[in-house]
PLY file of the C-alpha trace (Angstrom):
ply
format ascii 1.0
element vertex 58
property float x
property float y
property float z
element edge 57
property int vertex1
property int vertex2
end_header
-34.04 -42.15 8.12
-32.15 -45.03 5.95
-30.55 -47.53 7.82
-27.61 -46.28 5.83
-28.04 -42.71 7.49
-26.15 -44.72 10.48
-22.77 -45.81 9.24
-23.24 -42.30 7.17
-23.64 -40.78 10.60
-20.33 -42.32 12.34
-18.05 -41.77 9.68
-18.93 -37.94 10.33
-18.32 -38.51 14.11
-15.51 -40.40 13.57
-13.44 -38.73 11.00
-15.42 -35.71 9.93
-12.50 -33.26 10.64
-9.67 -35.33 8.02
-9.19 -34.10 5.42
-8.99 -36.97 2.47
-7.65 -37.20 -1.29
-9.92 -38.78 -3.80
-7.02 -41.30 -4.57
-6.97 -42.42 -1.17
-11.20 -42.57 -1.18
-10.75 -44.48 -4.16
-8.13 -46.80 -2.73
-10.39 -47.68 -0.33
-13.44 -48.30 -2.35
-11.22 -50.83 -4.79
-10.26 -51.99 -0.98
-13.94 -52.98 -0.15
-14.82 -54.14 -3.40
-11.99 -56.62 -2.91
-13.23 -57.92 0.29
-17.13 -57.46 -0.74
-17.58 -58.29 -4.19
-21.35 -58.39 -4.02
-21.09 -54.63 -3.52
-19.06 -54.32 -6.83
-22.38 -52.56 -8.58
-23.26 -50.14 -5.72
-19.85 -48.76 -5.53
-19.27 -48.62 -8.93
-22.19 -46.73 -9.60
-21.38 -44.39 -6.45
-18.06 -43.88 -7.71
-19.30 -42.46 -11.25
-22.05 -40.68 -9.71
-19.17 -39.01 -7.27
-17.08 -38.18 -10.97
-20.30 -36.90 -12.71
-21.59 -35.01 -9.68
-20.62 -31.50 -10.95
-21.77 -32.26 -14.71
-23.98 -30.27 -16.53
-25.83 -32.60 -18.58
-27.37 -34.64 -15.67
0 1
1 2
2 3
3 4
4 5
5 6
6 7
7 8
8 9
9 10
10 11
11 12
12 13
13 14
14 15
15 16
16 17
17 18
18 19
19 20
20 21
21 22
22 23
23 24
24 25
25 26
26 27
27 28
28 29
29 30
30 31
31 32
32 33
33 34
34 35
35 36
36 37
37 38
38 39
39 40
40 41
41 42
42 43
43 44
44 45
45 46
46 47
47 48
48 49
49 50
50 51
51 52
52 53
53 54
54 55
55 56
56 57
């Protein structure tokens, strides 16, 4: 288990039956990176790994 596996974990618990837009996921990511710049680079490369997910190529 990754110590990420936990906050992974309770955002299931806590709001695994919402239903969310991608616009409002990626509100929130530009959100964080605001207040954490230092994780600028992880969620940028999340974010085009979540836009690439269903590409062929990879």
């Amino acid at each position: 288990m990754y110590f990420t596996d936990r906050g992974i974990e309770e955002l299931v618990t806590r709001r695994g039956e919402e239903e969310v837009s991608l616009e409002w996921l990626g509100e929130r990511l530009a959100t964080f990176v605001d207040q954490f710049p230092d994780f600028e680079v992880a969620i940028d490369r999340f974010a085009t790994w979540l836009a690439r997910a269903d590409d062929e190529d990879e």
